[in-house]
C-alpha positions as CSV (number, residue, x, y, z in Angstrom):
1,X,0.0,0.0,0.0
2,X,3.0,2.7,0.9
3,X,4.4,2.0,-2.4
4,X,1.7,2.4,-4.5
5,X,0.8,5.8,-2.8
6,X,4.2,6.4,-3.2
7,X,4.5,5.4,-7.4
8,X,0.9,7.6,-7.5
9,X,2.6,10.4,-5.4
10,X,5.8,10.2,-8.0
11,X,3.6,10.2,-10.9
12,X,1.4,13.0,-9.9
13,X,4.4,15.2,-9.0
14,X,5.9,14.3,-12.2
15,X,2.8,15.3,-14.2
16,X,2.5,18.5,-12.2
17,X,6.2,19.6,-12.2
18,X,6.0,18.9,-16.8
19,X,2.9,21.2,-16.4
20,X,4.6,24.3,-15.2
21,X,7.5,23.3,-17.1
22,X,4.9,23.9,-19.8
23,X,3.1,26.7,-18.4
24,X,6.4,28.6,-17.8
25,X,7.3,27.9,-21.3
26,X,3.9,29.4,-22.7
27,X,4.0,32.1,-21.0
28,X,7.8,33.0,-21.8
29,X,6.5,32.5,-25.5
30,X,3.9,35.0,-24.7
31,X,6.8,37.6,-24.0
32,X,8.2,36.4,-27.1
33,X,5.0,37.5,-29.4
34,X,4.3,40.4,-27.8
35,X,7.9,41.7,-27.8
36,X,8.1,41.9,-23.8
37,X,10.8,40.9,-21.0
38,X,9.6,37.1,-19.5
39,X,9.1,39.1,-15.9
40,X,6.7,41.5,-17.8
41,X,4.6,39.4,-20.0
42,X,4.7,36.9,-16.0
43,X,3.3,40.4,-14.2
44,X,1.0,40.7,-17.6
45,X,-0.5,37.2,-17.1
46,X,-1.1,37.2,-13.3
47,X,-3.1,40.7,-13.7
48,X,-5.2,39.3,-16.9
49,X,-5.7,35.9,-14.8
50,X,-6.7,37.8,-11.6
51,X,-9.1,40.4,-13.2
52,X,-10.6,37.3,-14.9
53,X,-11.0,35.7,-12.0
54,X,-13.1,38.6,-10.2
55,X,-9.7,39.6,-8.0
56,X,-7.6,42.4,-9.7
57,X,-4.3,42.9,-8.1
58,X,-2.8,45.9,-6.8
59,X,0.7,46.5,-6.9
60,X,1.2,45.1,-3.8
61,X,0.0,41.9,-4.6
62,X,1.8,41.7,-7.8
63,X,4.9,42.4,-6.9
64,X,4.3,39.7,-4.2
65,X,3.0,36.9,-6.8
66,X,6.3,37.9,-9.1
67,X,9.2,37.9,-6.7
68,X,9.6,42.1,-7.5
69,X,10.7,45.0,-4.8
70,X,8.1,47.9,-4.9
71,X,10.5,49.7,-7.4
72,X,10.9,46.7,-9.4
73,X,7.4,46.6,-9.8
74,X,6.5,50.2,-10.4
75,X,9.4,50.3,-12.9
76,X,7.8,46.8,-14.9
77,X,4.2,48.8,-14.9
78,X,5.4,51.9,-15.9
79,X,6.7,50.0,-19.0
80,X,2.9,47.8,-19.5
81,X,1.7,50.6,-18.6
82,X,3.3,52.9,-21.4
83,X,2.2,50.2,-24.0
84,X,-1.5,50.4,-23.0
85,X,-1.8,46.9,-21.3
86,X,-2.2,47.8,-18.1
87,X,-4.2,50.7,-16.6
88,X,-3.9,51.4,-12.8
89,X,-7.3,53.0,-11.5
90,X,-8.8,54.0,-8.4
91,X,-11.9,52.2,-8.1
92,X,-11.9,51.5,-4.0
93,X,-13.4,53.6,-1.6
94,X,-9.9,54.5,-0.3
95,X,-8.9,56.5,-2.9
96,X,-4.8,55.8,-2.2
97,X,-5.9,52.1,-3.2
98,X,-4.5,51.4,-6.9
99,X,-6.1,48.3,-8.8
100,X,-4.7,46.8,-12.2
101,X,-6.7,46.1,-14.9
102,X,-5.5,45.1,-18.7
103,X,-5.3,47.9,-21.0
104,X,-7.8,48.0,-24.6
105,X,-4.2,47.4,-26.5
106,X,-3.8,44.0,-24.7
107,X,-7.1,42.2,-24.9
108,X,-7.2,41.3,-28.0
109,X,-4.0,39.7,-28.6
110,X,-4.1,38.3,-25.0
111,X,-7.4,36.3,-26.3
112,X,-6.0,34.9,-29.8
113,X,-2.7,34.0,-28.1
114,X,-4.8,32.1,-25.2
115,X,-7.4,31.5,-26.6
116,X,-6.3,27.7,-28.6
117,X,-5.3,26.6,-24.7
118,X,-8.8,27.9,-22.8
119,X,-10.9,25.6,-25.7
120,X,-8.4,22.8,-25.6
121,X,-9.2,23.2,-21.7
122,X,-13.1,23.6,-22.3
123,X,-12.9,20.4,-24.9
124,X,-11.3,18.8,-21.4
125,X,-13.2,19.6,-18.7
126,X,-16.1,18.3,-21.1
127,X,-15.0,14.9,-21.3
128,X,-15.2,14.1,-17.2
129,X,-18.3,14.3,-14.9
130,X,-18.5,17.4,-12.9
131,X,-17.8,15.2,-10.1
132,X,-14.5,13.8,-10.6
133,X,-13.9,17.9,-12.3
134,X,-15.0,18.6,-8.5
135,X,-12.9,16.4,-6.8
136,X,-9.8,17.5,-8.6
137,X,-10.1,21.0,-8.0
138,X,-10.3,19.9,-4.4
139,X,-6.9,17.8,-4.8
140,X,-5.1,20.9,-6.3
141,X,-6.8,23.3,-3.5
142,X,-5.4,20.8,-0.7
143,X,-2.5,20.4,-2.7
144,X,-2.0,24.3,-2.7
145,X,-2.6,24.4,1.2
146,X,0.2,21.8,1.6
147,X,2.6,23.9,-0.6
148,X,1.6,27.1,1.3
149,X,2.3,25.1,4.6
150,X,6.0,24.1,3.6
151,X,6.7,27.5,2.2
152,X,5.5,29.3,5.6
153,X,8.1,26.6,7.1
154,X,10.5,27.9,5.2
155,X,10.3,31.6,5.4
C-alpha cells in the first residue's frame, strides 16, 4: 500500500512539475510574441488571470505573486503601462488604493494567443463528470494548502 501511494505520489508530481515546465514555457512564448521581457509578459498574465478571476491585483499583490521589490514593480508597470496593457485605477473607496486592470491594446491579442489553450481546456473539462472535475479541484486546493504550509516553514 505505501508503495503504491508512493508510485501515485511520483507520478502525480511528475505530471505537475512537466505542467509548469509547460506553463512557464507558454507564458515566456507570450513575452516572445508580444515583444516583452519574461518578468513583464509573468506580471501581464497574473493581472489578466486575476481580473478574470473577479480579483484584480494591486501592486502590492503583484509584486508579491512575481518575486519584485516595490521599485521593481513600479518600474515593470510603468513600462505595460506605457504600452497600454495595463491601466492602474482607483476604483476602491480609499482613494490611495491602486487596482490593475488590462489595458484596450492587450485584450485582444491576449485572447488569440490564449485562446487555442482555454478551448483545448473547455474540450477537457467536457469529457469528465462534474464530479470527478469537483474532486480534482479539491486535490489541487489541498495540494496548494500543503505547498503554502511548507513554504511558511521555510520563510
Amino acid at each position: 500500500m505505501a508503495d503504491d501511494v508512493a508510485a501515485r505520489s511520483a507520478s502525480l508530481l511528475d505530471g505537475l512539475r512537466s505542467f509548469g515546465a509547460n506553463y512557464t514555457e507558454f507564458t515566456r512564448r507570450f513575452a516572445d510574441w508580444l515583444g516583452l521581457h519574461a518578468t513583464d509578459a509573468a506580471a501581464l498574465v497574473e493581472i489578466l488571470y486575476a481580473e478574470d478571476t473577479g480579483s484584480p491585483l494591486s501592486p502590492a499583490r503583484l509584486g508579491e505573486r512575481i518575486a519584485l521589490t516595490s521599485g521593481a514593480t513600479t518600474n515593470l508597470l510603468n513600462r505595460l503601462e506605457n504600452l497600454g496593457y495595463v491601466v492602474r485605477t482607483r476604483e476602491n473607496s480609499d482613494r490611495r488604493v491602486v487596482t490593475l486592470r488590462s489595458g484596450t491594446d492587450i485584450q485582444a491579442p491576449a485572447r488569440e494567443f490564449f485562446g487555442p489553450f482555454s478551448a483545448g481546456l473547455a474540450a477537457l473539462v467536457a469529457e469528465y463528470p462534474p464530479e470527478e472535475i469537483e474532486r480534482f479541484e479539491a486535490f489541487l486546493r489541498q495540494l496548494k494548502s500543503t505547498m503554502d504550509n511548507v513554504l511558511e516553514e521555510h520563510s
